[in-house]
C-alpha positions as CSV (number, residue, x, y, z in Angstrom):
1,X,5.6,34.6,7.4
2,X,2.9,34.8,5.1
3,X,0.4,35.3,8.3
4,X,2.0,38.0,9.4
5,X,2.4,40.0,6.0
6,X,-1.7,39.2,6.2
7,X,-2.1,40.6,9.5
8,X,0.1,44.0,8.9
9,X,-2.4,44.2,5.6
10,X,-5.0,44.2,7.6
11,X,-3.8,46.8,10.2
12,X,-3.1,49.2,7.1
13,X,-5.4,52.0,7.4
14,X,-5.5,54.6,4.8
15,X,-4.1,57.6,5.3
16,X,-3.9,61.7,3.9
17,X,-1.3,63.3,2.8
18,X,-0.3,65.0,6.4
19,X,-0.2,61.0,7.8
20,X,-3.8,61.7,9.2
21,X,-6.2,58.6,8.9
22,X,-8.8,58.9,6.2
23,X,-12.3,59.6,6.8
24,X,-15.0,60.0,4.9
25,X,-17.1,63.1,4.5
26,X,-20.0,60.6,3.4
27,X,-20.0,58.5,6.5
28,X,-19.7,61.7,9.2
29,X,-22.9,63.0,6.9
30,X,-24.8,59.6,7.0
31,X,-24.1,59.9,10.8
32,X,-25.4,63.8,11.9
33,X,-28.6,62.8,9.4
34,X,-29.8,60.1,11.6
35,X,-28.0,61.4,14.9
36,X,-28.7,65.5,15.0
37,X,-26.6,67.6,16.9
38,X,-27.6,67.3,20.5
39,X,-26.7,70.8,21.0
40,X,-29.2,72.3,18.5
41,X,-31.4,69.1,16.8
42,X,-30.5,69.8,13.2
43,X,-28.8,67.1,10.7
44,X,-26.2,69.6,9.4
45,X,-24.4,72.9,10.3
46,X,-22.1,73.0,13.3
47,X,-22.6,71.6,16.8
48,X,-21.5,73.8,19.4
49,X,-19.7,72.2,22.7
50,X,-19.9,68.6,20.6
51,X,-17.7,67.0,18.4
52,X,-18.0,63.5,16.7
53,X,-16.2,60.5,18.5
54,X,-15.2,57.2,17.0
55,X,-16.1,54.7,20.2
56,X,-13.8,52.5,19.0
57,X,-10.2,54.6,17.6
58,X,-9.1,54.3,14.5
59,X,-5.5,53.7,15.5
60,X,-7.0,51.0,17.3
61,X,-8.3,49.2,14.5
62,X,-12.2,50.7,14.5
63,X,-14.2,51.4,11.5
64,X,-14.6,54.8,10.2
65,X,-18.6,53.9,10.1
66,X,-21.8,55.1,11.9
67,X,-22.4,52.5,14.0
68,X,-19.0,53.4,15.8
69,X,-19.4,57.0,15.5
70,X,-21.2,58.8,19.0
71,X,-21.6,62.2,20.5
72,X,-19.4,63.4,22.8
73,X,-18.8,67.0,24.9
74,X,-15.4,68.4,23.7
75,X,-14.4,68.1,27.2
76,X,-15.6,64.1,27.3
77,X,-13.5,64.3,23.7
78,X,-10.5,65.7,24.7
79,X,-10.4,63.4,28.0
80,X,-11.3,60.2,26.0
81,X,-8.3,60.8,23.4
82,X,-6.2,61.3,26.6
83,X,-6.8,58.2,28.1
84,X,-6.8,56.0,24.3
């Protein structure tokens, strides 16, 4: 009993108040400063035709961190969220 109360704990991901996981603004700034938009080379601003992807999900348990954080097309995006 008491391992499974541990194991949902540890599945808990915070959440905003529309139900959407958390992420934070820090880490997604930390990320474009030492990987710059591959569409125009700069640390900040937008990035046309690229959006950030999380290699591993976040409903699937992965860190909201850096080193799981990638580039990706928006049409590589939208057909990697398909298929997780």
């Amino acid at each position: 009993m008491l391992l499974a109360a541990l194991a949902m704990t540890a599945l808990a991901v915070e959440r905003d108040s529309y139900g959407r996981f958390k992420r934070s603004a820090a880490v997604k700034y930390e990320f474009k400063k030492s990987n710059p938009c591959p569409a125009t080379g700069r640390p900040r601003g937008a990035c046309p035709g690229y959006e950030i992807d999380h290699i591993v999900p976040l409903k699937h348990g992965g860190a909201d961190a850096t080193d799981n954080m990638q580039w990706l097309t928006v049409p590589e995006h939208k057909n990697k969220t398909k298929l997780e």
